[in-house]
N, C-alpha and C positions, 0 to 999 in steps of 0.2 A: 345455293347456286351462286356461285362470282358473274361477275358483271361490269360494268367497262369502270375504266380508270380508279386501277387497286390500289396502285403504285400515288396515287396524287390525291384520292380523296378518300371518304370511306370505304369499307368494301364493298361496296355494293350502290348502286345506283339506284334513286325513289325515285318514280314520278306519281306527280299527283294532278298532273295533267292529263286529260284522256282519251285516250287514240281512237278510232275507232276499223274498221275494217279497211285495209289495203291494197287499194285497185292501179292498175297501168292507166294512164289516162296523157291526155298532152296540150296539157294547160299551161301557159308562160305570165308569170307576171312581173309587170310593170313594175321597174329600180323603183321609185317613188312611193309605193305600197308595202315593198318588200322590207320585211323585220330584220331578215339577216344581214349582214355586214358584210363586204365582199364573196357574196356568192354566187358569183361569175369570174372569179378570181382575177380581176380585171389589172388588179396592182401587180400579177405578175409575180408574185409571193406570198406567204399564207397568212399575210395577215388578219387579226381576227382568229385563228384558228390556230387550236392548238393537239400537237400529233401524239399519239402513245404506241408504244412496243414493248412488251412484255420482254425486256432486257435478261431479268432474272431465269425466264425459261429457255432461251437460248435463242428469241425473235430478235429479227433486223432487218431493216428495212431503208428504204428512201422516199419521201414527202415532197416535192415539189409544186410550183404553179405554172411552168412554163407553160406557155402558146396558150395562158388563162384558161387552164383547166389542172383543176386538185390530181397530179400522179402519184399514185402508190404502186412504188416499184420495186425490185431487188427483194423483196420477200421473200427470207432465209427463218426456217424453222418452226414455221405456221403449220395450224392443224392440230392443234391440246382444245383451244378455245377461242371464241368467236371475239371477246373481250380480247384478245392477246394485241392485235392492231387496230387502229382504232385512228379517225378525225372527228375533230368536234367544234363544239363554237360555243363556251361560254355566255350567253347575252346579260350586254350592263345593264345598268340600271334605266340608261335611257330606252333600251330595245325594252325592257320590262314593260317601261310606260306605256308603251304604245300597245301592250296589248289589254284588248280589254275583257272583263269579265262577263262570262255568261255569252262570249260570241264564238262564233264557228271559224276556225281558221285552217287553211289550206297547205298543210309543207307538201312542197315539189323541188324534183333535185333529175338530172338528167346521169346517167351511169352505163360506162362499159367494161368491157374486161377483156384479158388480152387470147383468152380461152370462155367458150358460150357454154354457160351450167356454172359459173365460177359465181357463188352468193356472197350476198351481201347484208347487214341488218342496221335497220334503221332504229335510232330512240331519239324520246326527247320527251324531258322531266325535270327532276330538281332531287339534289343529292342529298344521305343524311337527313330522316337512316332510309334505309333500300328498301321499296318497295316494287316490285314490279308490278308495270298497269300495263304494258303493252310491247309486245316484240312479232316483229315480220320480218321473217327472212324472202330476198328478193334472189331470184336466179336470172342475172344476167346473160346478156349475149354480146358479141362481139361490136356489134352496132351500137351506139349512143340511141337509148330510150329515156321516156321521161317516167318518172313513178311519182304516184303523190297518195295522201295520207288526208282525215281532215280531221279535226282538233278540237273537240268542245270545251272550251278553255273555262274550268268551274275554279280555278285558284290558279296563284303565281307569288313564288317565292323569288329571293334569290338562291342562284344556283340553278336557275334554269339552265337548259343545252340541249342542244341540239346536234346530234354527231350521228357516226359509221363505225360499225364493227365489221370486221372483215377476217378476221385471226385462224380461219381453217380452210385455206388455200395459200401459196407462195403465188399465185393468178395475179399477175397486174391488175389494179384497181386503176379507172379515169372515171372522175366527180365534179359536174359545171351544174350553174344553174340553179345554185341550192337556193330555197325562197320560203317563207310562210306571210301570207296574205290572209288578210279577212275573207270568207266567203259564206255561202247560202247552207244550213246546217241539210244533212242527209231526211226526207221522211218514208217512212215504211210504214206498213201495220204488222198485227198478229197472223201466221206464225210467225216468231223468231228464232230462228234456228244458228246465226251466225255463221252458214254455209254458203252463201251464194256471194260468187264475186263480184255481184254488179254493184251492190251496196256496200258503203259508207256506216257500219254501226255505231251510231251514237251513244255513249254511255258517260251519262251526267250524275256524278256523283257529288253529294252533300251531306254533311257531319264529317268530314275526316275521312269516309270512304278511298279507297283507290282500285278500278276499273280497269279492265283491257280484255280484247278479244286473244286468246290465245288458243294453244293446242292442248286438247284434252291430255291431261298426265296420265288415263289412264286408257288412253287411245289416241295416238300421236295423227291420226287419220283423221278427229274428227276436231271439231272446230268449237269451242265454247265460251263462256264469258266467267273471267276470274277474276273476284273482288275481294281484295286482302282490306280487315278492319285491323288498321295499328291501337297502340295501347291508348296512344291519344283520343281517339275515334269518339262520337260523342254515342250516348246509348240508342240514339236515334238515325246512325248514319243511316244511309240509304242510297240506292241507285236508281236514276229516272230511266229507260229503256227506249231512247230515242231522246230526239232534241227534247226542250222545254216547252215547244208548241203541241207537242204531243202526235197521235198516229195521224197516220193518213186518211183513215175512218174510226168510228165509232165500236167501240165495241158494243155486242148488237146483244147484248143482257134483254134478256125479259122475262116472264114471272116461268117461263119452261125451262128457258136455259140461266142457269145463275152460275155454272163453274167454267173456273178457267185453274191453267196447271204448268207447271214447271220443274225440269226435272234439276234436283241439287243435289250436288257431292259436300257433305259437310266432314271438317277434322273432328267434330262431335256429337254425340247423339242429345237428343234432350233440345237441342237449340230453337230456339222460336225463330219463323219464317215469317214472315208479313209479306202480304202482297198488298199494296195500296191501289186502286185506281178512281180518279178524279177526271175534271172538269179541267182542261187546260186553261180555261177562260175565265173560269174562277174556281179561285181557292178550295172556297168554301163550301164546293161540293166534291166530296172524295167518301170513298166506301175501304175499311181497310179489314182484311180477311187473315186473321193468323193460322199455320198449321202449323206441323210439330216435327222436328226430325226424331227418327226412328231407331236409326243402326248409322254409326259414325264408319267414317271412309269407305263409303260406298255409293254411289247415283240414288238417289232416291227419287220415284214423280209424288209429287205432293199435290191435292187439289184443293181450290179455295173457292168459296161459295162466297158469293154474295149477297147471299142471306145470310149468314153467320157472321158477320161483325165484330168485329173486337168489342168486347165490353166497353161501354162509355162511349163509344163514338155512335157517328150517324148511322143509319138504314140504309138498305139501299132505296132510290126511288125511282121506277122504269121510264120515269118520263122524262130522267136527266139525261144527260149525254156524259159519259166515260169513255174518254180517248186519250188518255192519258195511262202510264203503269210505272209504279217503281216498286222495288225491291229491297225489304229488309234484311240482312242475315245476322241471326242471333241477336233478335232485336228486343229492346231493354236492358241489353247489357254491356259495361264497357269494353272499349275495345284491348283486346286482347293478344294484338298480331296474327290471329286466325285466319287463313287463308281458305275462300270457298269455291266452289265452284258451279255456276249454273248453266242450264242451257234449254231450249227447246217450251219456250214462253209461248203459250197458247189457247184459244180459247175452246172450254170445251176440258173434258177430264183426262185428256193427255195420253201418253202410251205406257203400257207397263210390259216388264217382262216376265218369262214363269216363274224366274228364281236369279237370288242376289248369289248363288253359293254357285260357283264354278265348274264345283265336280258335281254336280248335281243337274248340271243346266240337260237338259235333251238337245241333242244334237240333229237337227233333221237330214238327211241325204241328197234334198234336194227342194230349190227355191219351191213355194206353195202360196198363193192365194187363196183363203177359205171363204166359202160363204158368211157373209154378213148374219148375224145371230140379236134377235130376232127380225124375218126377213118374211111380210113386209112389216114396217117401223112406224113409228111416231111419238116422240119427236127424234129419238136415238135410237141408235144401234152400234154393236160392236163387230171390229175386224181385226181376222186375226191372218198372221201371214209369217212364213219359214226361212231360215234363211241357214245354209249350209255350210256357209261362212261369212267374217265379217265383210261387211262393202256399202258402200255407199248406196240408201237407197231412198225412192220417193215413193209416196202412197197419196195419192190424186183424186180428186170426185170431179168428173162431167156431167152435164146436161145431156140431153140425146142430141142437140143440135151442138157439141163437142165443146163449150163453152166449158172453162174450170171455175169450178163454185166453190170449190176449199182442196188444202195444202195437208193432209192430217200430217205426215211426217216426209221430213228431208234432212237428212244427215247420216250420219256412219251409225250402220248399228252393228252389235257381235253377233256372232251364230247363236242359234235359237230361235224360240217361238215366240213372239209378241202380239200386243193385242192395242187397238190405239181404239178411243171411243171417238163415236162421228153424232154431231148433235145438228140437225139438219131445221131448226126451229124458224132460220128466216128461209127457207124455203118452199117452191110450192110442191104439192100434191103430184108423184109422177114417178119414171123412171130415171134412176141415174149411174154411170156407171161409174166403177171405181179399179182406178190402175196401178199396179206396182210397175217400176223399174229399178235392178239393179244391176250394176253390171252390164251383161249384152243381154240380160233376161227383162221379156216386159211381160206380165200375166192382168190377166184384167174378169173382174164380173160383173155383176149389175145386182141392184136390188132395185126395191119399191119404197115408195115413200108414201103413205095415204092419212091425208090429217081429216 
């Protein structure tokens, strides 16, 4: 895939810096904080900034800073690629300094358009050789909005930058306000599904690793996490799954419940998985669970026990706290420029479907919510639920007094039948119900829980 400034640098643009999920928000900061260099274009011209147009495809256009806002105007021949036009902002060596490692930083940038639906896409990384960690495309409206992005900054080269692709619209582009600031890293807990806009996904990568929330390549609807291992990569890269401080709670491991699961697209089969989780507090307690891929370029859900240990490491021990998770792909071996793909990080043995083979899959007629199997439970049970096309959908557990006690699933799934297991070990003894929605369709039933 090409990627911005082809014409000026390598073909393709790395970053190894990493983005995390892309919210509207209307945060202003402070010239005195702010990393960027004229990014309120205040000098009245672009300086600091440097413009590109895909000359050779037949693009042209006009870059100005009048009345101190970035215009991209006269856009003739736009519409091959998103890379085709393009601002950006090299940072020197002193912008470098100022950032520091292992902190969470905030880019914010205000943006209109002279037609509403007219997009726009943000990067910011380090070139040579090309790696993609992160791309969001933004759909503008007429109005001047602010968008921001936050940044767990795990390394910094030169050749960092920060720009705008714009290349498939001839739409007037206006860009003020551009900024990255220090701020307070995102926390969540399990599930992780990478679908909800209100979160900030943090993805901390270490060994050579590179991270981003993108779109499923094998479903553009749905939302996941891609981490390319370059050749450099050490055999132990990894991704942490949130800041460095770890979740929001504990994962709630005890001698009932020991699995948790995540579903991975790997380019190979045979690859070794590691799921690590530890002690954000200390090191020196962490539990790391390998599983195996199965069948190359395909979604796999894989589960990892926490009783099953990688050879030579620790036990687990129930009385630690685990709030912490990262992520090995193809791990013990070097890096390879393998690109992976995961998503749907959860505790609990995860969701599967009836079948990886397409013409094979059963088609159902019409959405279904099944009775929970074996019903009533203790400590688990399974749900199994239809879907007659693909769509975005959730599958919810309440209390009887309406309160939600777990997420089993939220994302896009394809037509077909699936089954997600429900491991209910910190809960008590009782009635609970459990809801699907997808679409305009909401189906809901209830089971028993008696320990």
């Amino acid at each position: 895939m090409k990627r911005a400034l082809q014409s000026i640098l390598q073909p393709k643009l790395s970053f190894l810096l990493i983005l995390s999920a892309i919210t509207l928000a209307g945060t202003t900061a402070s010239a005195q904080d702010n990393i960027i260099a004229n990014g309120d274009f205040s000098t009245g011209d672009l300086t600091s900034w440097t413009t590109y147009f895909a000359d050779f495809a037949g693009v042209s256009g006009t870059v100005s800073a009048a009345d101190s806002v970035a215009s991209i105007t006269g856009i003739s021949g736009a519409g091959q690629a998103v890379w085709h036009v393009q601002l950006y902002q090299d940072l020197t060596s002193d912008q470098l300094a100022s950032l520091e490692l292992d902190s969470t930083y905030l880019i914010s940038f205000d943006a209109r358009a002279g037609e509403a639906g007219r997009t726009i896409k943000m990067f910011f990384g380090v070139s040579d050789p090309y790696v993609l960690i992160r791309e969001k495309t933004f759909s503008l409206t007429t109005e001047m909005a602010t968008y921001t992005a936050k940044v767990a900054l795990s390394s910094k080269n030169t050749g960092t930058k920060l720009g705008f692709e714009m290349g498939l619209s001839n739409v007037d582009v206006f860009i003020d306000n551009v900024s990255i600031t220090k701020t307070e890293p995102e926390v969540f807990t399990l599930p992780v599904t990478f679908e909800s806009a209100d979160l900030d996904y943090t993805l901390t990568d270490f060994g050579g690793n590179s991270s981003s929330v993108v779109a499923d390549p094998t479903d553009a609807t749905n939302t996941v996490a891609q981490t390319v291992k370059p050749a450099t990569a050490e055999v132990w890269a990894g991704t942490t799954i949130g800041p460095a401080s770890g979740f929001a709670t504990a994962i709630p491991f005890t001698a009932s419940a020991t699995k948790m699961s995540a579903r991975v697209w790997s380019p190979i089969a045979g690859a070794t998985i590691l799921m690590k989780v530890e002690d954000s507090n200390d090191a020196n307690i962490y539990v790391e669970m390998p599983a195996t891929i199965t069948a190359a370029e395909t979604w796999e859900t894989l589960v990892f026990d926490v009783t099953q240990q990688r050879e030579g490491t620790a036990a687990v021990n129930f009385d630690n706290t685990y709030d912490k998770a990262s992520i090995f792909l193809d791990y013990g071996q070097n890096g390879t420029a393998y690109t992976f793909y995961w998503d749907d990080v959860q505790f609990g043995e995860g969701e599967t479907s009836t079948s990886t083979e397409p013409e094979s899959v059963f088609i159902p007629s019409e959405y279904a919510l099944n009775q929970n199997y074996p019903n009533p439970f203790n400590p688990s049970t399974t749900i199994e639920f239809a879907m007659p096309q693909a769509n975005f959908v959730t599958l919810e557990v309440f209390n009887m007094v309406g309160q939600k006690v777990a997420t089993l699933v939220e994302g896009t799934r394809q037509a077909g039948v699936h089954t997600v297991s429900f491991d209910a070990s910190t809960l008590s003894s009782g009635t609970y119900l459990y809801r699907m929605q997808a679409g305009d369709q909401m189906l809901m039933q209830k089971m028993t829980l008696i320990k």
